[in-house]
VEXDRENDREN-889923 format. One record per residue: residue number from 0; residue in one letter; y, x, z of N, C-alpha, C in turn. Coordinates in pm, 1 decimal. Example, Ala and Ser with C-alpha at 12.3 -4.5 7.8 and 13.67 -1.06 7.14 Angstrom:
% residues 2
{num: 0&residuo: A&n.v: -569.0&n.u: 1319.0&n.w: 780.0&ca.v: -450.0&ca.u: 1230.0&ca.w: 780.0&c.v: -330.0&c.u: 1320.0&c.w: 780.0}
{num: 1&residuo: S&n.v: -225.0&n.u: 1285.0&n.w: 708.0&ca.v: -106.0&ca.u: 1367.0&ca.w: 714.0&c.v: 3.0&c.u: 1290.0&c.w: 787.0}
//
This chain:
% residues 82
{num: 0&residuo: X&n.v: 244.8&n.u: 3289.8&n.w: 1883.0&ca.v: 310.7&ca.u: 3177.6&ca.w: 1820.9&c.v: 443.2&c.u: 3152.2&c.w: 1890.3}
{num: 1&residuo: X&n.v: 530.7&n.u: 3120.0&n.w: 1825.1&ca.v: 663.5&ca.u: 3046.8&ca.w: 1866.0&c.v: 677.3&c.u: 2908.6&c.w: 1980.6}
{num: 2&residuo: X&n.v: 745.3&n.u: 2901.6&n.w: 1994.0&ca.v: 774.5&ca.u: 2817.8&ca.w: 2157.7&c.v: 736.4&c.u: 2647.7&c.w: 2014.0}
{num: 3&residuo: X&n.v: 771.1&n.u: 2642.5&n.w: 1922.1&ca.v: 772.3&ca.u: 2566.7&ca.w: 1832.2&c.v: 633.4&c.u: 2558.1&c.w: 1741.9}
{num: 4&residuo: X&n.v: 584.7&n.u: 2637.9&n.w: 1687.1&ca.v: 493.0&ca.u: 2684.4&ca.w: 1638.0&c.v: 392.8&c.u: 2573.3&c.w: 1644.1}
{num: 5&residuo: X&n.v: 315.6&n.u: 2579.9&n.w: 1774.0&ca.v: 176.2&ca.u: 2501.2&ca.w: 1770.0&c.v: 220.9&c.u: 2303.2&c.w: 1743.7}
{num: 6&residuo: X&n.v: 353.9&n.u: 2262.4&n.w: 1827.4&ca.v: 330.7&ca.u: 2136.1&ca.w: 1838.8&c.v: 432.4&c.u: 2115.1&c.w: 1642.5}
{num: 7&residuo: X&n.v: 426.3&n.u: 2229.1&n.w: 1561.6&ca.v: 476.8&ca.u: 2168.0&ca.w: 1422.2&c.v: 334.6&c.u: 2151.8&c.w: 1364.4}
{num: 8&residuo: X&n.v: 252.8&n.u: 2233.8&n.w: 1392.3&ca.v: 116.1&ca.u: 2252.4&ca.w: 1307.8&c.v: 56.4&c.u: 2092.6&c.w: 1368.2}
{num: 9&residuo: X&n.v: 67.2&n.u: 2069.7&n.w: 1475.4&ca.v: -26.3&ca.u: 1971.4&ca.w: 1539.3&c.v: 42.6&c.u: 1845.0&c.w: 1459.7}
{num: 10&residuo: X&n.v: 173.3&n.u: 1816.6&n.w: 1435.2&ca.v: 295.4&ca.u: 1730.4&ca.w: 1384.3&c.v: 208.4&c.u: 1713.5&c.w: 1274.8}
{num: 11&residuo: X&n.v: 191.6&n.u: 1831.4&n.w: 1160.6&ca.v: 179.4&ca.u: 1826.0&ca.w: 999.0&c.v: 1.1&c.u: 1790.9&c.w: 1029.2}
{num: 12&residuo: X&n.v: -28.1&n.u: 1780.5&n.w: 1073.7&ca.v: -200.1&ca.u: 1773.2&ca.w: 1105.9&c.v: -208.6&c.u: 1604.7&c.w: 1124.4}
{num: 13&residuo: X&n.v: -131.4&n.u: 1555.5&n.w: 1180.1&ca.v: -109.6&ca.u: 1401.1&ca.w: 1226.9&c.v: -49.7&c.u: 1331.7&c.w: 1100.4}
{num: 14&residuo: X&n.v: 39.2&n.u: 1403.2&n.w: 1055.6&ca.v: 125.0&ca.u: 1337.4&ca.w: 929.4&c.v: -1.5&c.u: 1352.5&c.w: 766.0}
{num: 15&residuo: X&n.v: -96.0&n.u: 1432.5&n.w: 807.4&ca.v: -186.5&ca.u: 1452.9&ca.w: 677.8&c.v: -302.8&c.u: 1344.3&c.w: 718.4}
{num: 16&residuo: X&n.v: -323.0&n.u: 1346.3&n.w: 843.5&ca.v: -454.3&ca.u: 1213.8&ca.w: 872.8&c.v: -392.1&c.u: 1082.1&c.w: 825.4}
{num: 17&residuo: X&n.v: -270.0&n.u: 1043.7&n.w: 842.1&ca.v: -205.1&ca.u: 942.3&ca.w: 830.5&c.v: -175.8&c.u: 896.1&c.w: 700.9}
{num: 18&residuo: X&n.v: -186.6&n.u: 1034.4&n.w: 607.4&ca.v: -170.2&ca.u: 1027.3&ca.w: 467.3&c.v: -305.0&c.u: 981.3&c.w: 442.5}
{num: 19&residuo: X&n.v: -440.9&n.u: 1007.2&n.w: 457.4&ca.v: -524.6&ca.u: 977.7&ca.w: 422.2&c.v: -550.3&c.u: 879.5&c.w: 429.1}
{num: 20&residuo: X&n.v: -508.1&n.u: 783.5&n.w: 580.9&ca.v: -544.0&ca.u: 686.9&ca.w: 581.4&c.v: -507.0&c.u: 590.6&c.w: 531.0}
{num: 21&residuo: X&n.v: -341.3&n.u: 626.0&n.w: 433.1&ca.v: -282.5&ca.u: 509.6&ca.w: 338.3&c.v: -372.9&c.u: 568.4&c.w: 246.1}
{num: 22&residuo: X&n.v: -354.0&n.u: 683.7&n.w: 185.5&ca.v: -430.1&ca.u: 673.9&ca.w: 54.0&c.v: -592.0&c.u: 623.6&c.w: 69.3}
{num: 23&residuo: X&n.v: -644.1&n.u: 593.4&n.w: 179.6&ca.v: -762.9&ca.u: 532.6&ca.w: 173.5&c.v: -722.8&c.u: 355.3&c.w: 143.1}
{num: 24&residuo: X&n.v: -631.1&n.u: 331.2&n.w: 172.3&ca.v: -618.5&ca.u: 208.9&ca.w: 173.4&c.v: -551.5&c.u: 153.7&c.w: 101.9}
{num: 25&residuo: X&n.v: -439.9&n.u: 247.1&n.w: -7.8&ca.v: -428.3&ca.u: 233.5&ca.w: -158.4&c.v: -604.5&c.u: 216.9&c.w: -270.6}
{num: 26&residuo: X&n.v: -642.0&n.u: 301.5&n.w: -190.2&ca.v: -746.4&ca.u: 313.5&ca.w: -313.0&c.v: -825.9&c.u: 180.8&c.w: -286.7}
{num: 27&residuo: X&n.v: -820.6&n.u: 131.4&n.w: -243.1&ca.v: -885.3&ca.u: -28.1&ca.w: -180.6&c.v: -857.6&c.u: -106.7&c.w: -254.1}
{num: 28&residuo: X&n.v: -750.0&n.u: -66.4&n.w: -286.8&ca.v: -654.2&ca.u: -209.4&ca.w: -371.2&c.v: -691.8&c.u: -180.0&c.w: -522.3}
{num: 29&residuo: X&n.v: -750.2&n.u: -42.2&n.w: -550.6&ca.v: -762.9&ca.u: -6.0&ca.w: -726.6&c.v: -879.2&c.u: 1.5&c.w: -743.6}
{num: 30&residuo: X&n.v: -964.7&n.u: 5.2&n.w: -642.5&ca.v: -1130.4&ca.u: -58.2&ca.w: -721.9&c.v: -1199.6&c.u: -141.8&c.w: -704.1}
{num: 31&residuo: X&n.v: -1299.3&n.u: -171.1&n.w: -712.0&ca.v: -1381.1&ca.u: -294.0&ca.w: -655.3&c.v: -1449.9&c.u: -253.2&c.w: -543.0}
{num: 32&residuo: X&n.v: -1478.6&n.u: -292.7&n.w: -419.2&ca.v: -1474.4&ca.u: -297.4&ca.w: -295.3&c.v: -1635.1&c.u: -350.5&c.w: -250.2}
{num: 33&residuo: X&n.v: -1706.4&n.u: -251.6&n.w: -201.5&ca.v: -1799.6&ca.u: -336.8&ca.w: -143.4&c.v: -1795.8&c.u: -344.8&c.w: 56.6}
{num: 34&residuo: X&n.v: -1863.6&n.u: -407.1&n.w: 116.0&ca.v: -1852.8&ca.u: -385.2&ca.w: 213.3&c.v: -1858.6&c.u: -299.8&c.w: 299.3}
{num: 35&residuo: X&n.v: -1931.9&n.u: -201.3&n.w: 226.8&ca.v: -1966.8&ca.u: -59.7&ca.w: 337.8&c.v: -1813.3&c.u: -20.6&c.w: 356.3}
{num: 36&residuo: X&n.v: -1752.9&n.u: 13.0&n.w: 203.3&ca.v: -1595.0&ca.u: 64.1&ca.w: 170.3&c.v: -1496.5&c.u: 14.9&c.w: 282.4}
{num: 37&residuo: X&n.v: -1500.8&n.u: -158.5&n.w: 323.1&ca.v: -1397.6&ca.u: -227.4&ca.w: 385.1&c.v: -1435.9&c.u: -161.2&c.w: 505.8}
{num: 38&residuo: X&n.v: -1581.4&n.u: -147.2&n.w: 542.1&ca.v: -1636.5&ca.u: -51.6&ca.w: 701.1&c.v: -1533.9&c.u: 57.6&c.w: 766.0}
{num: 39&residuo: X&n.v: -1583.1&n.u: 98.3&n.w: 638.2&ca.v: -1510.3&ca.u: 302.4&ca.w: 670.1&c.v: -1363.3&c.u: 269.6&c.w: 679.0}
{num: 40&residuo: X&n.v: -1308.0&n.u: 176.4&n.w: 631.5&ca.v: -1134.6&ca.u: 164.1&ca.w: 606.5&c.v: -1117.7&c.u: 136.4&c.w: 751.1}
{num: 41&residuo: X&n.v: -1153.0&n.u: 3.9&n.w: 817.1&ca.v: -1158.1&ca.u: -64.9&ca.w: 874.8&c.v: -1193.6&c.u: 83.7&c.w: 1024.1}
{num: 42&residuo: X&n.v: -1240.6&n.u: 165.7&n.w: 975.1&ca.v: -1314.1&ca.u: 266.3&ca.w: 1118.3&c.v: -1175.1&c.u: 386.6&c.w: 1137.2}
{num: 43&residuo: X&n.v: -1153.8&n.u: 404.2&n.w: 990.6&ca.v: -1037.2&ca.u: 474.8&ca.w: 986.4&c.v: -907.3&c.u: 455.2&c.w: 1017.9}
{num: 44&residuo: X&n.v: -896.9&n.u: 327.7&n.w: 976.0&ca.v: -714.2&ca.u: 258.3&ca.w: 1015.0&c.v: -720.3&c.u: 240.0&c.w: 1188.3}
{num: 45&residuo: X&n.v: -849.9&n.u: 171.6&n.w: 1243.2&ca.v: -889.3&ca.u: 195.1&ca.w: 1407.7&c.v: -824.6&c.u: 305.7&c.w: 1467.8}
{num: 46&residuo: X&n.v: -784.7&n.u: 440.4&n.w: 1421.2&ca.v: -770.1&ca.u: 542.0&ca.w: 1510.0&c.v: -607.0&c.u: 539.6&c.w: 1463.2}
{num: 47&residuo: X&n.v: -542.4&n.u: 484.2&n.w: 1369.9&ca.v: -386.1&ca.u: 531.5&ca.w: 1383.0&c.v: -357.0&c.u: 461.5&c.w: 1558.1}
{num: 48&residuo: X&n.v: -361.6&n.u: 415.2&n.w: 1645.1&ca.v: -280.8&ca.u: 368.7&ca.w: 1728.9&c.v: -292.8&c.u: 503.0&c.w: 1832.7}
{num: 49&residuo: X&n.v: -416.5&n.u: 547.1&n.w: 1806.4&ca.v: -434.5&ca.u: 722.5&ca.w: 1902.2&c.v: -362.8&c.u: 827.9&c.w: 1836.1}
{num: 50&residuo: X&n.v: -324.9&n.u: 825.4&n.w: 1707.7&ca.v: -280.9&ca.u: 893.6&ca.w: 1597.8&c.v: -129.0&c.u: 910.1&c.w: 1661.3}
{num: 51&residuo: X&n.v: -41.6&n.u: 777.5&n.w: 1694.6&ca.v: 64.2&ca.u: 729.1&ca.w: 1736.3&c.v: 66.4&c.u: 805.4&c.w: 1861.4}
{num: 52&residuo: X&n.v: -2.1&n.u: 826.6&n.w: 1922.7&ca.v: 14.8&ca.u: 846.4&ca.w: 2110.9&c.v: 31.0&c.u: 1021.5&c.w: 2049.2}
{num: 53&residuo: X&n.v: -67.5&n.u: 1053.7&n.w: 1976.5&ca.v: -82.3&ca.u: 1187.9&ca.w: 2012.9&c.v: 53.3&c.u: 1245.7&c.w: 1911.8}
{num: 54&residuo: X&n.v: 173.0&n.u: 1170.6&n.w: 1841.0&ca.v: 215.9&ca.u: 1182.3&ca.w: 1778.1&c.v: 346.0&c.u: 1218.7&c.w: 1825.4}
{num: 55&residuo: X&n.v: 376.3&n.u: 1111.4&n.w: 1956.4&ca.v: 442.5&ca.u: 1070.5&ca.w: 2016.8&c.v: 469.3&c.u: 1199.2&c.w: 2135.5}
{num: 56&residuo: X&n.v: 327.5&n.u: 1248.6&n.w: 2182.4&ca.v: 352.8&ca.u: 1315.0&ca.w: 2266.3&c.v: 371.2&c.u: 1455.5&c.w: 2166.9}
{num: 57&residuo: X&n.v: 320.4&n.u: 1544.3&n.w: 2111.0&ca.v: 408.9&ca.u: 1663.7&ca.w: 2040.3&c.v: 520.9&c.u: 1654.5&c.w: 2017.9}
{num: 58&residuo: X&n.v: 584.3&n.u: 1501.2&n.w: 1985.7&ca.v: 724.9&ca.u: 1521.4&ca.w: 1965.5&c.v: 798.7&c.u: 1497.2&c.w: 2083.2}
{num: 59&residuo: X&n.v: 765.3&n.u: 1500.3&n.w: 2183.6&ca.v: 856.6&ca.u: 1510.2&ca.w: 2305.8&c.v: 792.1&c.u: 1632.4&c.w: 2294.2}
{num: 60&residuo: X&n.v: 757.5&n.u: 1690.6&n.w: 2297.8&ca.v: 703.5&ca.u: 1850.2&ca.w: 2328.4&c.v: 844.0&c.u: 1885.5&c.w: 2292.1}
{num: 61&residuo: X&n.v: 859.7&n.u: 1879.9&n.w: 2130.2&ca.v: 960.0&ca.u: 1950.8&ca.w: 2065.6&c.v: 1130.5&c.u: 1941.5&c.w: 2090.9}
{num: 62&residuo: X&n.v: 1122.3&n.u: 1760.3&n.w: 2149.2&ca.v: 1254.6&ca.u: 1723.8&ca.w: 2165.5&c.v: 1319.3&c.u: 1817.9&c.w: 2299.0}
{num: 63&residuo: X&n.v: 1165.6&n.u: 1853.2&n.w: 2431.7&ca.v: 1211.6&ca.u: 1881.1&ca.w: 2543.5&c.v: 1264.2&c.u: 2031.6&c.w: 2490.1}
{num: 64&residuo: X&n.v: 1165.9&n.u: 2081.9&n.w: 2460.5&ca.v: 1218.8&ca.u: 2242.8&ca.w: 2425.5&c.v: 1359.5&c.u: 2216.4&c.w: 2375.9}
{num: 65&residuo: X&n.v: 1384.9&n.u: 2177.7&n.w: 2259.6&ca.v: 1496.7&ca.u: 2159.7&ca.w: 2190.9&c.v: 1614.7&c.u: 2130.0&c.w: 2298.3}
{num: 66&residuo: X&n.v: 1622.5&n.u: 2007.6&n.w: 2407.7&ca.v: 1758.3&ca.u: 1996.9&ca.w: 2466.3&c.v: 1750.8&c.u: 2164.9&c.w: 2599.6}
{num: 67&residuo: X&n.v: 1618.6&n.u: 2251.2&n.w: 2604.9&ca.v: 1675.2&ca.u: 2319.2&ca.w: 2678.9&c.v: 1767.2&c.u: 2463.8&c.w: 2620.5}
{num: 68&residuo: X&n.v: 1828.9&n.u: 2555.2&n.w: 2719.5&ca.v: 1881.5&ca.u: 2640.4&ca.w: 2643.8&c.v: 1779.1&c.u: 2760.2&c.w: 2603.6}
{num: 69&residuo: X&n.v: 1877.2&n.u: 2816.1&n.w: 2532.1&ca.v: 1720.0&ca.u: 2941.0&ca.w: 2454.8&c.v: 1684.4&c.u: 3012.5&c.w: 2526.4}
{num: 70&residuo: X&n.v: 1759.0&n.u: 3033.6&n.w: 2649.9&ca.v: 1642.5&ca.u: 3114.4&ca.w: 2742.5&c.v: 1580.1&c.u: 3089.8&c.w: 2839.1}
{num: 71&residuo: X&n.v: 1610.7&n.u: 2908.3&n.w: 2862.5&ca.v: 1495.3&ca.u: 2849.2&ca.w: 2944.0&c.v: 1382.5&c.u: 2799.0&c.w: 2849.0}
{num: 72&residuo: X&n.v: 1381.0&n.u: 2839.4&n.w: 2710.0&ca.v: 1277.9&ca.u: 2810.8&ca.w: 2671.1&c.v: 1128.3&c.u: 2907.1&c.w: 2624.2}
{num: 73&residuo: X&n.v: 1023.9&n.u: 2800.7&n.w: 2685.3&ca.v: 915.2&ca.u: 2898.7&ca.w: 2738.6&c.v: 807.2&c.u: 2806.7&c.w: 2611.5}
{num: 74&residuo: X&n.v: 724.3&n.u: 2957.8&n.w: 2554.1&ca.v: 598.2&ca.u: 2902.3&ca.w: 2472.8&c.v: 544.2&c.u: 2831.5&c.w: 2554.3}
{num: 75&residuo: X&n.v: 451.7&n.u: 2752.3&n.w: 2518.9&ca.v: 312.5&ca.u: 2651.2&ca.w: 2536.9&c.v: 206.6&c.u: 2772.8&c.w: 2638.0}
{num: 76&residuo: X&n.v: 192.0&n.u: 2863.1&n.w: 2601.0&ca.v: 151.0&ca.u: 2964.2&ca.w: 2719.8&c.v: 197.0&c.u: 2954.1&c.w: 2755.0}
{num: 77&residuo: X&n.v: 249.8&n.u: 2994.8&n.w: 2804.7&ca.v: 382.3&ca.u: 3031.7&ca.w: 2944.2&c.v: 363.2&c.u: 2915.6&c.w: 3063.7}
{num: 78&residuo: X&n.v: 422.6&n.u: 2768.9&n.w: 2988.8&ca.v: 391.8&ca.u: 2658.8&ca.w: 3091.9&c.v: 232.8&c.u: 2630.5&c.w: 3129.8}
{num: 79&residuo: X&n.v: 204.8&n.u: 2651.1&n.w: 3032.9&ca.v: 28.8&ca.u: 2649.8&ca.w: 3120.6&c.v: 6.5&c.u: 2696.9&c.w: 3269.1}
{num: 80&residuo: X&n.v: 45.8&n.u: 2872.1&n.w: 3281.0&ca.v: 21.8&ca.u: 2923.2&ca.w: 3398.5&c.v: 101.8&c.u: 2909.5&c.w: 3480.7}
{num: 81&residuo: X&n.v: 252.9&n.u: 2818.2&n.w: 3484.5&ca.v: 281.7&ca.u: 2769.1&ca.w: 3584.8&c.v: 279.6&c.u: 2650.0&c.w: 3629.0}
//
């Protein structure tokens, strides 16, 4: 994989949970609602603030790579083993 590669997949992976969790909470508003429904919403919208952190940190992943030059830049392997 590319020095870029893993933290875009991890990016579009965060941006699709996040989709779900509006469209879970559009669909709230277009049917009739029992309580279990408000449960699961209510369990799901709970995790955007971890959603945020882990969101936060891939994109400094990307920003750091990005301000270095192209040949100080090292895949996600690479920094592991040092």
């Amino acid at each position: 994989m590319g020095v870029f590669e893993e933290p875009k997949i991890r990016l579009s992976d965060i941006q699709k949970r996040i989709m779900r969790v509006r469209d879970a909470g559009d669909a709230l508003n277009k049917i009739p609602v029992t309580r279990l429904d408000k449960t699961k919403f209510r369990m799901m919208y709970a995790t955007v603030p971890r959603i945020k952190e882990e969101f936060e940190e891939q994109l400094s992943i990307v920003i750091k790579q990005l301000g270095k030059p192209e040949k100080d830049q090292k895949s996600e392997e690479d920094m592991q083993f040092t």
